[in-house]
C-alpha positions in Angstrom: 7.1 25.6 2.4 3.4 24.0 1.3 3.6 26.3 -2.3 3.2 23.2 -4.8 0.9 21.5 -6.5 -0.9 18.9 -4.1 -0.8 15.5 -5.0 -1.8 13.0 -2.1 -2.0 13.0 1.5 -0.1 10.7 2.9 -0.5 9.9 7.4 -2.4 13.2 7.8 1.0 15.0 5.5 -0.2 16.9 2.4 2.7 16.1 -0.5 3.0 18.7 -3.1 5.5 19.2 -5.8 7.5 21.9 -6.3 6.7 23.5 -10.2 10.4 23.2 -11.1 10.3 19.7 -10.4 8.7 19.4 -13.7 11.4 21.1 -14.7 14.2 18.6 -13.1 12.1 15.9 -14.3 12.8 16.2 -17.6 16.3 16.6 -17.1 17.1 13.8 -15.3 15.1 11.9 -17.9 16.9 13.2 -20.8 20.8 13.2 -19.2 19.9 9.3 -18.3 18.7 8.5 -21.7 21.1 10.6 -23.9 23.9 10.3 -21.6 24.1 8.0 -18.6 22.9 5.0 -19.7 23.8 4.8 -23.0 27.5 5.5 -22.1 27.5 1.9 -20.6 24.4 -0.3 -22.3 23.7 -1.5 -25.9 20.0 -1.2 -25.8 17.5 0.7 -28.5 16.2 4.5 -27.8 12.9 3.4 -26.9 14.7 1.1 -23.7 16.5 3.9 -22.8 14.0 6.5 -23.0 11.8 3.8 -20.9 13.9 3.0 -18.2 15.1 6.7 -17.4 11.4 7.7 -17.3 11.1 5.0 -15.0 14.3 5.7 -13.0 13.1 9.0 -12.3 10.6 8.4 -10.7 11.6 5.7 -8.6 14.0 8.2 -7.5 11.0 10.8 -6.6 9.6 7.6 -4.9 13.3 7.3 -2.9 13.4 11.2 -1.9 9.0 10.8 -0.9 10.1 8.1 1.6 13.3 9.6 2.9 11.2 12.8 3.7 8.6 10.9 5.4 11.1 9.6 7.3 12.0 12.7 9.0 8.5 13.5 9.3 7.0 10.3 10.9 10.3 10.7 13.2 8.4 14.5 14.1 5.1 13.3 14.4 6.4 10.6 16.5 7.9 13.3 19.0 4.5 15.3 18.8 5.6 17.8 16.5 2.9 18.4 13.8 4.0 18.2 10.3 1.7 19.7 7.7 2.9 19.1 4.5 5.9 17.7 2.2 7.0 20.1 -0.6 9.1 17.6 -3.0 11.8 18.4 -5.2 13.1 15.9 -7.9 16.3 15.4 -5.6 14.9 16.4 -2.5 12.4 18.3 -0.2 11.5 20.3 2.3 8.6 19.3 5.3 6.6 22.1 6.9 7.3 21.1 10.3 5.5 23.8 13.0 8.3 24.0 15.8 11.5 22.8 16.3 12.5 19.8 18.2 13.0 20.1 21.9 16.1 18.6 22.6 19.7 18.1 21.0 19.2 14.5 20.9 15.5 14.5 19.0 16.9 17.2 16.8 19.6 14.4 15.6 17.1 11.7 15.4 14.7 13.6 13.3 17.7 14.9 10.6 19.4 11.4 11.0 16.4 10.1 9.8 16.4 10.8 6.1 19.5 9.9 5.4 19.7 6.6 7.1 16.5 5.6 5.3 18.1 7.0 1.7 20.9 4.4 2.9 18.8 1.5 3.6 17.1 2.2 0.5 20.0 2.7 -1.5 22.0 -1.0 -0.4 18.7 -2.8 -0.8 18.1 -1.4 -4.5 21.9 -2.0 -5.0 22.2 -5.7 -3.8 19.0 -6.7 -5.9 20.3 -5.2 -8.8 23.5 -7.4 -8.3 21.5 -10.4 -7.6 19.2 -9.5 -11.1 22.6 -9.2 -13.2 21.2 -11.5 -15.8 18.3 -9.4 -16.7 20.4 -6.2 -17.9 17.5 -3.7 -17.8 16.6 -3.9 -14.5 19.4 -4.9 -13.2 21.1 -1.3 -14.4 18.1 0.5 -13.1 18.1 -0.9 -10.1 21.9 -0.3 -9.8 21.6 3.0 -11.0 18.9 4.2 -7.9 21.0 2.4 -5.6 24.0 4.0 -6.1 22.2 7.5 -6.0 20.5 6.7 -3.2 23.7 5.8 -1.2 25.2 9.2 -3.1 22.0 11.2 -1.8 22.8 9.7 2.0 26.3 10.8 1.9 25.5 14.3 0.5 22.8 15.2 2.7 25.2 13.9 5.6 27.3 16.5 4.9 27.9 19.1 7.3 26.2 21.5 5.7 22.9 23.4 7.5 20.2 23.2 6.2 21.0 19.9 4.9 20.5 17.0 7.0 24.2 16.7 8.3 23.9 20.5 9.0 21.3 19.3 11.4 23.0 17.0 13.3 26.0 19.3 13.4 23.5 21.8 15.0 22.3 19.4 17.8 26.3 18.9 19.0 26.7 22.4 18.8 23.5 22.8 20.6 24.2 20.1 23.1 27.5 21.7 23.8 26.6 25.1 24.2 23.0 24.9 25.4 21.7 27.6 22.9 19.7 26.9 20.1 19.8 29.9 18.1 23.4 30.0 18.7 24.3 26.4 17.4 21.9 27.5 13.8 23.5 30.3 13.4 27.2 28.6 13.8 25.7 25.0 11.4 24.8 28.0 9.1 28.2 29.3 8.8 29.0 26.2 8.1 26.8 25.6 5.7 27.5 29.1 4.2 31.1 27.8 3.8 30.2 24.5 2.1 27.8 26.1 -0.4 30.4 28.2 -1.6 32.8 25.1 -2.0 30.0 23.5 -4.3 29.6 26.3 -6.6 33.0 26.2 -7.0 33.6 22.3 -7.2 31.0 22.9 -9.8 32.6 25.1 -11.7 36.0 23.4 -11.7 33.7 20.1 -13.0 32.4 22.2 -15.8 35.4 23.7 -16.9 38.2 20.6 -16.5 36.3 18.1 -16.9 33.8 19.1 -19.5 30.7 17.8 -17.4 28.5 21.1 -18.3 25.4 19.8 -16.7 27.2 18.2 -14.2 29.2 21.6 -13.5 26.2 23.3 -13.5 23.9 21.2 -11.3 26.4 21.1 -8.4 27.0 25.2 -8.7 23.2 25.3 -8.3 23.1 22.8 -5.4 25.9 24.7 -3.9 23.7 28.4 -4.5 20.8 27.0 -3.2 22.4 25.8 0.4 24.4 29.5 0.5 20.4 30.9 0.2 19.2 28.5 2.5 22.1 29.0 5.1 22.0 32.8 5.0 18.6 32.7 5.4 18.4 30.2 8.4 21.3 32.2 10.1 19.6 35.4 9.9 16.2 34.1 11.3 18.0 32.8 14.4 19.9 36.4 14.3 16.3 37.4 14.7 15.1 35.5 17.7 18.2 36.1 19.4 17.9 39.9 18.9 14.0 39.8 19.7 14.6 37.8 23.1 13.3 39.6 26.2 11.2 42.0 23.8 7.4 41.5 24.1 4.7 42.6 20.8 4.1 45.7 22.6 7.6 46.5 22.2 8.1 46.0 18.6 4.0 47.1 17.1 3.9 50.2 15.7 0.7 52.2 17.0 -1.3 53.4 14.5 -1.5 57.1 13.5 -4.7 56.9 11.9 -7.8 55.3 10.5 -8.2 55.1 6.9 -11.7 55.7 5.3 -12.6 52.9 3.2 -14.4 54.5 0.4 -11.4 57.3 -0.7 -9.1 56.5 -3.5 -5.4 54.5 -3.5 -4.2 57.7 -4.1 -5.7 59.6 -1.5 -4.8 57.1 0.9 -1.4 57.3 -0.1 -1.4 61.5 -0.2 -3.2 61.8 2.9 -2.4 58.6 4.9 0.8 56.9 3.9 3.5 59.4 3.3 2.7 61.9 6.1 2.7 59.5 9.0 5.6 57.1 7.1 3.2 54.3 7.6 3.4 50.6 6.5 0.3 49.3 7.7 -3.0 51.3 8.5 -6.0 50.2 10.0 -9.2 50.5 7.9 -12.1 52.6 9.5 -15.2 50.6 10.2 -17.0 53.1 12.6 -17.5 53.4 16.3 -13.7 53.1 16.5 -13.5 49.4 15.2 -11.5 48.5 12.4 -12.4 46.6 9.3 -9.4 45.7 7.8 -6.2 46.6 7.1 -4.4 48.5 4.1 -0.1 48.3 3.8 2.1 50.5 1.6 2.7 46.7 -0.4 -1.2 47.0 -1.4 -0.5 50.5 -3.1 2.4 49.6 -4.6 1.2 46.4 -6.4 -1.5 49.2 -8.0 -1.2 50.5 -11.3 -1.2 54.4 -11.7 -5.2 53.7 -13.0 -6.0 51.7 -10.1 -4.5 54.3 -8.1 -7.3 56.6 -9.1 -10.4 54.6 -9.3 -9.9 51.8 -7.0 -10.9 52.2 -3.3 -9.1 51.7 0.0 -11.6 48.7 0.6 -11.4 47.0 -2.4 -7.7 46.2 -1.5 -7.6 45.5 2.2 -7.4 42.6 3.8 -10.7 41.9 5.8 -10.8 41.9 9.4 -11.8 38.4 9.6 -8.8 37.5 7.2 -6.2 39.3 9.5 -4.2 37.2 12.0 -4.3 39.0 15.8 -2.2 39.0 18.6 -2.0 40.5 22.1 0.6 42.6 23.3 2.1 40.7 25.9 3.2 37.7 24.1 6.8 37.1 23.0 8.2 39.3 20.1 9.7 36.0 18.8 6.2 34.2 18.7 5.0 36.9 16.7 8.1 36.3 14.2 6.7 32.7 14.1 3.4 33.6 13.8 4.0 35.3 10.2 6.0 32.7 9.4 3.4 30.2 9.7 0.7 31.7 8.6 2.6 33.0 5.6 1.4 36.8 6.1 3.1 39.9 6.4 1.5 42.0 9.1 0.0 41.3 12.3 -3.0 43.3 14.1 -1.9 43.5 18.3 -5.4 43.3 19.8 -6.0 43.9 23.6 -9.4 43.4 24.9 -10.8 43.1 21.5 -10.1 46.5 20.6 -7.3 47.2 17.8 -3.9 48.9 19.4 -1.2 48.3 17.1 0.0 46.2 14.4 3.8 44.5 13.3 5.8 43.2 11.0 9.1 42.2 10.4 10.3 45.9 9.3 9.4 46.2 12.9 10.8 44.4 14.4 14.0 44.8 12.4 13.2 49.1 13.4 12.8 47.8 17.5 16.2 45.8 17.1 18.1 48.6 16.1 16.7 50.8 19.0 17.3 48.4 21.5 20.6 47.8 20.2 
């Protein structure tokens, strides 16, 4: 995911945090303080505000290791992992390729969970042992118990949660097609999200838990996103199989001039030829750049007329190339990692096409 604020670098993994786990943050802190704990303890505000401060982040601690669990499991395999985006309650790693086999792909999602477990009896059987000192023992008791709750949820079967994982290995064990078994774990998962939302709902409504209620809906929204998503991208690869770059790039009907205006580009350029990505003219039949439809569109009607084809592309050097021959699906992956929109096809150094996912999505259908 890697868009977070970094924060430490931990076995050659950046860790960021997600900006909305600020946001959780503070309620976690305040439903312990106002809520959780004092349903059960005698103790003053300023103990309670204390120790859900500290609570909460020994449960960011908790969800830190269980992701470097999975990712020390990938490293270990020889998959590079480049960074931890972390959540309050969870967290995503940005691992750069899948595992390659059904029984790696288990041990690399069992991982997590099995470490939120371990975690989550040790805090509880301390806490037990420390019943005489109240405070820490309810703390302690508190992180266990979620812990072992975190274990059990992310074991569900429920892509892309952890237990979604493992359900994808069987599947892809059984049927010896990866992008087959994600899309059927996503279905799954599609199914359990929805059953979330709704045993959130049902929480809020009977039993008066409005936060609750609420936080489980969102859970259960986030994994039918995550699901849909996940299936459709393995859609993707399965529909792209056989089909090279040089299938899918779109040749390009022209060479912009980098000095004319947004709007000239767009007059002359864009809408005649139905273009989404042009290649910017840098003489001698070389291109400097490129321009997309996205760069016009993110331009106000004043920057339409003043501002200048070159002042918006992105720079040669900045574009990401590659040759026609390769694998359609690599070049899926390639955006994907790189986190970029368009690719420039190259051939002998020499500019012949470009692609993108509307591309692809375009070759799909005329295969199909």
């Amino acid at each position: 995911m890697g868009h977070g604020i970094r924060i430490a670098r931990i076995f050659g993994i950046d860790i960021d945090l997600h900006p909305s786990w600020f946001i959780i943050l503070i309620l976690i802190v305040w439903s312990l303080a106002t809520n959780v704990f004092p349903a059960s303890y005698a103790w003053s505000t300023d103990t309670y505000w204390s120790v859900a401060v500290v609570a909460a982040l020994m449960l960011f601690l908790s969800v830190l290791v269980h992701e470097l669990a999975h990712s020390l499991i990938a490293q270990a395999q020889g998959i590079k992992v480049k960074s931890i985006t972390l959540f309050l309650l969870g967290g995503v790693s940005s691992i750069e390729q899948d595992a390659s086999s059904p029984g790696r792909e288990a041990l690399m999602a069992a991982a997590g969970p099995f470490t939120s477990l371990v975690i989550g009896a040790a805090l509880w059987g301390l806490g037990v042992a420390l019943h005489a000192h109240e405070v820490v023992s309810a703390t302690l008791l508190y992180l266990g118990g979620l812990n072992i709750l975190l274990a059990g949820f992310n074991l569900l079967p429920g892509f892309p949660l952890d237990g979604g994982r493992v359900l994808r290995a069987i599947l892809w064990a059984r049927w010896r097609d990866f992008d087959r078994a994600t899309r059927g774990a996503a279905r799954v998962g599609h199914v359990f999200g929805y059953l979330l939302i709704g045993a959130g709902f049902l929480l809020a409504a009977s039993y008066r838990d409005t936060f609750g209620g609420i936080w489980l809906a969102f859970i259960g929204w986030v994994l039918v996103q995550a699901s849909q998503a996940s299936g459709a991208q393995a859609k993707l690869r399965h529909d792209l199989a056989g089909l090279t770059v040089g299938d899918i790039m779109s040749a390009p009907a022209a060479m912009v001039p980098p000095n004319i205006t947004l709007a000239a580009a767009a007059d002359r350029y864009f809408v005649p030829f139905g273009a989404r990505c042009l290649p910017v003219d840098g003489g001698n039949d070389e291109f400097d750049g490129l321009v997309c439809i996205g760069d016009l569109k993110r331009a106000s009607p004043e920057q339409m007329e003043h501002d200048r084809v070159k002042d918006v592309m992105l720079p040669r050097s900045d574009v990401v190339t590659i040759e026609p021959e390769r694998p359609a699906t690599e070049a899926v992956q390639l955006m994907a990692k790189k986190q970029v929109n368009v690719l420039a096809v190259v051939k002998f150094g020499r500019l012949i096409g470009t692609v993108d996912r509307t591309a692809a999505l375009r070759s799909i259908d005329r295969s199909g």
